[in-house]
C-alpha positions in Angstrom: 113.7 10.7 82.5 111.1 12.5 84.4 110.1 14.5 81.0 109.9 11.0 79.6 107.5 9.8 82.0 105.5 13.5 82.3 105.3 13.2 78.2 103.4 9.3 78.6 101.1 10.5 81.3 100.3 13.5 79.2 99.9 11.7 75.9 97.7 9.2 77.9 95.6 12.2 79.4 95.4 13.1 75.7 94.1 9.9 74.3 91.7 9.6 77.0 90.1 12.9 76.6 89.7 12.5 73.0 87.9 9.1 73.4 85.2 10.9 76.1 84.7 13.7 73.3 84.1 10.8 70.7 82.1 9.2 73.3 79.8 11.8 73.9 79.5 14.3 71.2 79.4 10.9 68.5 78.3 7.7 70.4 78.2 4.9 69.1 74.8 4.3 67.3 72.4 1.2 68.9 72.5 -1.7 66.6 69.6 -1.8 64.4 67.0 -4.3 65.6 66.4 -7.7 63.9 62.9 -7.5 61.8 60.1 -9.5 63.3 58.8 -12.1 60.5 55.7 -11.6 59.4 53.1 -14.1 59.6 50.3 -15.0 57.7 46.9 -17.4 57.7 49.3 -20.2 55.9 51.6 -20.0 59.0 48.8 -21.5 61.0 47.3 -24.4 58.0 47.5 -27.7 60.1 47.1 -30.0 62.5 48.4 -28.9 65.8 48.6 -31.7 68.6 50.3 -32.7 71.7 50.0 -35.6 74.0 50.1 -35.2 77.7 49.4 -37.8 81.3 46.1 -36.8 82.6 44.0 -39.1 85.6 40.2 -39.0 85.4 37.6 -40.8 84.1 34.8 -40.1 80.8 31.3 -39.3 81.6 30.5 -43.0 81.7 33.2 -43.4 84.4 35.9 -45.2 82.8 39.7 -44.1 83.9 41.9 -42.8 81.7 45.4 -41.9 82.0 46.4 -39.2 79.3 44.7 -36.9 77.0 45.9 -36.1 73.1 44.4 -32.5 72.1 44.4 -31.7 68.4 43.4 -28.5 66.7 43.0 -28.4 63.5 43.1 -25.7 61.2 42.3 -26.0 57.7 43.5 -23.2 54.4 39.7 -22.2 53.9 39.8 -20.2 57.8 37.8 -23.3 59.2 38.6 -25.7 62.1 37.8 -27.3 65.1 39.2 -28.7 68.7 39.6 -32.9 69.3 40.0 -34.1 72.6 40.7 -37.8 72.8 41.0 -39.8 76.0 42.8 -43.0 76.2 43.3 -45.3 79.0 47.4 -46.7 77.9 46.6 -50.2 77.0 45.0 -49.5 73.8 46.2 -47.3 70.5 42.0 -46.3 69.9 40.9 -43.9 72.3 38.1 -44.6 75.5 36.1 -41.4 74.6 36.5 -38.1 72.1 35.1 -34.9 72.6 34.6 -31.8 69.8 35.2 -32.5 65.9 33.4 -30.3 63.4 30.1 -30.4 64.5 30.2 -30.1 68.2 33.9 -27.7 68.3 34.4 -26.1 65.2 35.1 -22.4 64.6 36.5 -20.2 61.7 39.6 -18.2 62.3 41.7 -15.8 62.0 46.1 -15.2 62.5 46.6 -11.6 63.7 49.7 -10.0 62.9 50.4 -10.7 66.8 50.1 -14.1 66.7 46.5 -14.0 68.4 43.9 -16.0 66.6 40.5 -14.8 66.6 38.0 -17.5 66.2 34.2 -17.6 65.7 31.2 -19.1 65.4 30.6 -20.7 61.7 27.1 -20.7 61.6 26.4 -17.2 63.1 29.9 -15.1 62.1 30.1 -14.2 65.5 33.2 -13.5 66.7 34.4 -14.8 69.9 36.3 -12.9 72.9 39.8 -13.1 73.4 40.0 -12.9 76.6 38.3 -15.7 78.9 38.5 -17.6 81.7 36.8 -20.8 83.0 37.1 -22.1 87.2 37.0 -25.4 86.7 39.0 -28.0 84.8 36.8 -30.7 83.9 37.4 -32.6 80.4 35.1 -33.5 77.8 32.4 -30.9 76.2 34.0 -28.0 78.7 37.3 -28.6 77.4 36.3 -28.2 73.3 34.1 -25.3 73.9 35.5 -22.9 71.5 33.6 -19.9 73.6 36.2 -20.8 76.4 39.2 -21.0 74.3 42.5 -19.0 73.0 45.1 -20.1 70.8 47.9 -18.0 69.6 50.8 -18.5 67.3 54.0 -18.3 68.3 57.0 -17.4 67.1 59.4 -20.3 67.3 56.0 -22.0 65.2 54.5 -23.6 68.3 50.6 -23.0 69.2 49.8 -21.8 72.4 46.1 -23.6 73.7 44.4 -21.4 76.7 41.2 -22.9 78.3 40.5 -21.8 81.4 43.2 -23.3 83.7 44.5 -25.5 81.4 47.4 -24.6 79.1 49.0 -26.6 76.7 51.5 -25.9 73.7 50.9 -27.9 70.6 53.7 -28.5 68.1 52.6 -28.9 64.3 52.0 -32.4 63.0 53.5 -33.6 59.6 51.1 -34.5 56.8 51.3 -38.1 57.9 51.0 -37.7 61.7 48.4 -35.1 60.8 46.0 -37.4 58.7 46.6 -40.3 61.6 45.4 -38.5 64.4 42.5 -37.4 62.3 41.6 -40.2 61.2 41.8 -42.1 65.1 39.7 -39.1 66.6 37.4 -39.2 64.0 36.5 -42.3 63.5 35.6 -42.6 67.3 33.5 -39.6 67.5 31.1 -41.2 64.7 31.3 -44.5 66.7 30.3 -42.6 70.1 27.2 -40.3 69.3 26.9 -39.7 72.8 30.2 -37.9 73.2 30.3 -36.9 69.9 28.5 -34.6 67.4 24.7 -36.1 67.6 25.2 -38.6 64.9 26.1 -36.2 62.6 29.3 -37.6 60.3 32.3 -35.0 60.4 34.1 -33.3 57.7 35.9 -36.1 55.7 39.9 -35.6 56.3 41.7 -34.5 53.0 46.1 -34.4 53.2 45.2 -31.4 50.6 43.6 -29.7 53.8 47.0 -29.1 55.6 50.2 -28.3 53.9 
């Protein structure tokens, strides 16, 4: 009986020994990591928007109680920054700030998901890395100089100005030419908050895909 038991504890001893040597001298390799997709300028074709509760009031003092931002960015590397104001009683916004003329920009997706943007009329390119103290709306808010956007991976848009931060999920063709059209049409109606009486870019659905 007791060579019984010494034979288990040995065999055991054994066993155990050979799993350290297999342990150390041929560990067990690190599972391969999964590939990062790769992204390109088509990745970041669109209208990117969201819709969030905001309290103040436009330039001519009238309250308003949440804030749609939309950024567009069109397949030819051009684009620009909506801000529309609206006071919850009415579907047609109180005020909108940027469009073409007063926010646009070119752009380009860097393999990090960083987009560089510019100026269109002098190629200049733009920081990427800026801050702004306060967190007024209107002209501030659409200033492409003050403003970062990156892609990200789960195909969300991150929107940096200054304090204000804001993730904008991609609009389908439909929702897309709406907004446009709303934000639009109120910037031509509102030269004073708008792009100096100037008519934006005319929407096309063959803009986005």
């Amino acid at each position: 009986m007791k060579k019984n038991i010494f034979a288990m504890f040995a065999a055991a001893a054994l066993m155990l020994g050979m799993a350290s040597c297999a342990n150390e001298d041929n560990p067990t390799p690190a599972p391969e990591p999964e590939p990062t997709p790769s992204i390109s300028d088509k990745d970041l074709v669109g209208v990117w928007w969201e819709e969030y509760e905001y309290a103040d009031v436009t330039e001519d003092g009238v309250p308003f109680t949440s804030v749609v931002m939309a950024v567009r960015a069109d397949d030819d590397n051009t684009g620009c920054i909506y801000l529309g104001v609206f006071d919850g009683k009415s579907e047609e916004p109180l005020a909108v700030y940027g469009g073409f003329e007063e926010s646009g920009f070119t752009w380009d997706l860097l393999e990090d998901g960083r987009v560089l943007l510019g100026d269109p009329e002098t190629g200049e390119t733009y920081s990427l890395s800026r801050t702004r103290g306060d967190s007024s709306y209107g002209k501030d808010m659409t200033n492409v100089a003050n403003t970062n956007l990156t892609y990200n991976s789960n195909g969300t848009v991150t929107a940096t100005n200054g304090s204000s931060t804001e993730t904008l999920s991609k609009a389908s063709a439909e929702k897309a030419e709406e907004l446009i059209k709303q934000l639009d049409t109120k910037i031509q109606s509102n030269v004073k908050l708008g792009n100096g009486g100037k008519a934006p870019k005319d929407f096309d659905e063959d803009d986005i895909r």
